[in-house]
N, C-alpha and C positions, 0 to 999 in steps of 0.2 A: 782342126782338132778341138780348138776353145769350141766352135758352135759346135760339134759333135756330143763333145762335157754336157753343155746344157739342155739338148735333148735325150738326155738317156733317161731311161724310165724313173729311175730313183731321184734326178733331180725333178722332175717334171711334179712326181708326187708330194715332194716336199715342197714345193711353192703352190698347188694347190691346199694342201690344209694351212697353211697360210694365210691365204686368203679366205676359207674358213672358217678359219678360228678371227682373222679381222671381222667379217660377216657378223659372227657370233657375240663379239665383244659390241659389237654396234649395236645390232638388237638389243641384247643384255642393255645396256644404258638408255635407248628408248624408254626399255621396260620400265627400268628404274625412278626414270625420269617422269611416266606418266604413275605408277604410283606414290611415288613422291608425290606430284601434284594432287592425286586423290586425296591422300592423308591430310594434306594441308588444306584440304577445301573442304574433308568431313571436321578436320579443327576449328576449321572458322565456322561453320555452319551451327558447331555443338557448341563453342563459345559466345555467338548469338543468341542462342536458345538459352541456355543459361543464363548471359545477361540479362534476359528479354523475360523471364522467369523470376528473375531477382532484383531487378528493378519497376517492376511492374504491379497492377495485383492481382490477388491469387486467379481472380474471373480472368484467363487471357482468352482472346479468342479463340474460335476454333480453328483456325487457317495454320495463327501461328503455333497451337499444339498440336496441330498433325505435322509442321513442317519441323517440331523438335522432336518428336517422335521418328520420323525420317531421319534424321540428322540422327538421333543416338541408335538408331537399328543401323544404317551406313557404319559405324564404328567400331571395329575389332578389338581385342582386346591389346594390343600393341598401339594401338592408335590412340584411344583412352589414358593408356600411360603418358605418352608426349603431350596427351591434350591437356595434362593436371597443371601443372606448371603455367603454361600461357592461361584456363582459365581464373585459377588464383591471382594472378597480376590483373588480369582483366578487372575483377570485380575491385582488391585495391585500390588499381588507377580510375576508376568510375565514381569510389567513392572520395579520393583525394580531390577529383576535379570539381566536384561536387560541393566540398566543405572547405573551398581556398586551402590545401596540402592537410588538410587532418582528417586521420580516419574516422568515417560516419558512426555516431552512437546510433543505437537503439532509436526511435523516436519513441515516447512514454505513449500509453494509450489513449488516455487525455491532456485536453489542455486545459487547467483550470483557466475562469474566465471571469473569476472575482476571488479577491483575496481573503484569504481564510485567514480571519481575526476575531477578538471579544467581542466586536461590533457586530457581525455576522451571524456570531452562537446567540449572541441576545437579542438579534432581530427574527432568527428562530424560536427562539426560545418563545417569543409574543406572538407570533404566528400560532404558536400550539397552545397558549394561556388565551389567546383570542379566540381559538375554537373551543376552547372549555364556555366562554359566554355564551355561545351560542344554542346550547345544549343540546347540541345533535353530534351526537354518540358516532355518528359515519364523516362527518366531519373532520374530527379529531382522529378517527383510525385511519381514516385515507393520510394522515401525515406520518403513518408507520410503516416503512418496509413489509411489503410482499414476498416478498426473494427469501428472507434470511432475519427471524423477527427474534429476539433475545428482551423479553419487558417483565420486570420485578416491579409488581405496582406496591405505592405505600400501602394499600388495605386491603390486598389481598394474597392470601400464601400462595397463592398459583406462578409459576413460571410459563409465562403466556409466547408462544412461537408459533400464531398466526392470527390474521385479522381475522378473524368471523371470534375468535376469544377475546382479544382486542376492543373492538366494536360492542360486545358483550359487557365488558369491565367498564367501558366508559357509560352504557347506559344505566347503570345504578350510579357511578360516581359524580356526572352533570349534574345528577339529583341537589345535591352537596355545595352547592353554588360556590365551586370551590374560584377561589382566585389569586394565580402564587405572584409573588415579590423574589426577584434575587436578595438576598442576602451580599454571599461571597462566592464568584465564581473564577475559572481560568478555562484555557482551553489550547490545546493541544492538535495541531494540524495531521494530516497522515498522507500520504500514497503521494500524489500529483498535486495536492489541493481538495483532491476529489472525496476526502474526509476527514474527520475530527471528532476529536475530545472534547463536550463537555461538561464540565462537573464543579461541583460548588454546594453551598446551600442556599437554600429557600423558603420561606413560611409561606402556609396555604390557611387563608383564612376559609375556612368552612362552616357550613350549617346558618339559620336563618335567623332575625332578630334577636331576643337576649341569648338563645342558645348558641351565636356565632361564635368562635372562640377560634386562633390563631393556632397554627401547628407546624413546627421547624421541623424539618426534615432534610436530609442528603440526596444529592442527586447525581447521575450523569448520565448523559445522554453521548451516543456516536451517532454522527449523523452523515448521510453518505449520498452521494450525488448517482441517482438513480432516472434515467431516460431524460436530465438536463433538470430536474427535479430533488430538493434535497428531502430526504428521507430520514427520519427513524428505524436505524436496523439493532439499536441497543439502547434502554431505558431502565435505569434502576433507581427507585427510590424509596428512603427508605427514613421512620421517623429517626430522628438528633435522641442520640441518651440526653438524660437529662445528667449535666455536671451538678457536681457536691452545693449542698444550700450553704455557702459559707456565715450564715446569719446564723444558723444553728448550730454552726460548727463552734461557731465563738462563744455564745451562749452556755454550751456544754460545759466547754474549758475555762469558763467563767465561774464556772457551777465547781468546778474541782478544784479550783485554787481556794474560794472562798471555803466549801469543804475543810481543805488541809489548815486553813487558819483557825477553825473551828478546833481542833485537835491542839492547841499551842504546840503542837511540835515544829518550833523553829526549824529543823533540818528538813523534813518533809513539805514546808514551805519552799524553801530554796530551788529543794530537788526536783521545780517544776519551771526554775528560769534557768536557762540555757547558759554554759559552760565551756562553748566554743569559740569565744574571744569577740562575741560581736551583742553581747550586752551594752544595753542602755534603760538604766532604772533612774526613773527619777521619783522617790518616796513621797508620800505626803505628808510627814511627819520632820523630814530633815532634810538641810541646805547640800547634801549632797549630791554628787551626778556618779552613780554606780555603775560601773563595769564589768 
């Protein structure tokens, strides 16, 4: 009777889906298991590519942008999600191993490769007073910015931003046999090293024999490191006012004290020395010290 149980139709049917549905569960994890593995091998492939894109430069070959190209067409948009995570660590951990555990700066664009100091602006500065001797007008322009030119010359109203004006302005000016002096200058670094501030004053003695005569002026100059080349990309100078003649200032005020004594009026005398506690009169007529 027991084997009779186990061959009746109802049992037989239920122990084949059964093994069916075992069948089906096997399969199913196959499946599973080899897209699993796809996912993981389009992640590494896109996380190479990636790396291989960002640690490299921009020129990659072509082998390896057709093989990232590949890799990110292979990739679903489910796949992309999982991939964000691992390649963010990636790039991290490339750049920690990289800088002994610190994350990678920027590298600057350049490297300065001399030190931008007083010493430097005024060894510029002779370089461009030296091509003023020479009096050639292209000389002197070729030490101005091409790129990007900002020049307010002393004697001329023009605001000059290119060399062919440039070159222009210097050939009436070498006329002038001009030849400047620092005075008082400083100077102000900028970017990488790769420019600076400088500014200060200067006298430029100009013109020939008795006519030569000295002339103070203001200046600054930026100067900027152009193809390993320092450059002139800003020049402004301009004549020094002239401060108060204080010879004639005194003289004046000499002139209106003596004035007010003219008038005996004792009180308009006074009310010309100072009332603010820091008098010092010494008379010529009496042994006292006035306060």
């Amino acid at each position: 009777s027991k084997v009779t149980r186990r061959l009746t139709p109802g049992n037989h049917d239920t122990r084949h889906s059964r093994q069916k549905k075992k069948a089906s569960d096997v399969r199913r994890i196959i499946t599973t298991a080899h897209s699993t593995e796809t996912m993981l091998r389009n992640v590494l492939l896109f996380a190479l590519a990636s790396a291989a894109s960002a640690f490299t430069s921009p020129a990659l070959p072509s082998s390896l942008t057709r093989s990232s190209r590949t890799a990110v067409t292979m990739l679903d948009a489910d796949t992309l999600l999982v991939a964000l995570p691992g390649i963010a660590a990636l790039g991290v951990s490339l750049q920690k191993s990289s800088f002994g555990g610190e994350v990678a700066m920027a590298a600057p664009m350049s490297i300065p490769t001399e030190k931008v100091d007083i010493t430097l602006a005024r060894n510029n500065f002779k370089r461009w007073n030296d091509a003023l001797q020479t009096k050639n007008p292209t000389a002197v322009a070729d030490l101005y910015s091409a790129e990007a030119l900002s020049f307010l010359p002393t004697v001329s109203p023009m605001h000059i931003k290119d060399g062919s004006n440039t070159e222009e302005y210097f050939t009436a000016f070498v006329q002038k046999n001009p030849f400047g002096t620092i005075t008082d200058d400083s100077v102000q670094p900028y970017g990488y090293g790769d420019a600076y501030l400088h500014s200060g004053l200067y006298t430029f003695d100009l013109g020939t024999g008795a006519e030569r005569a000295p002339v103070q002026a203001r200046f600054s100059y930026v100067w900027k490191k152009e193809d390993g080349s320092w450059k002139i990309s800003h020049h402004h100078s301009s004549v020094r006012p002239a401060g108060p003649d204080m010879l004639q200032v005194a003289r004046d005020n000499f002139q209106k004290w003596n004035d007010a004594l003219q008038t005996k009026d004792a009180k308009k005398v006074a009310a010309l020395y100072s009332t603010a506690g820091d008098l010092s009169f010494l008379p010529t007529v009496s042994p006292m010290h006035i306060k």
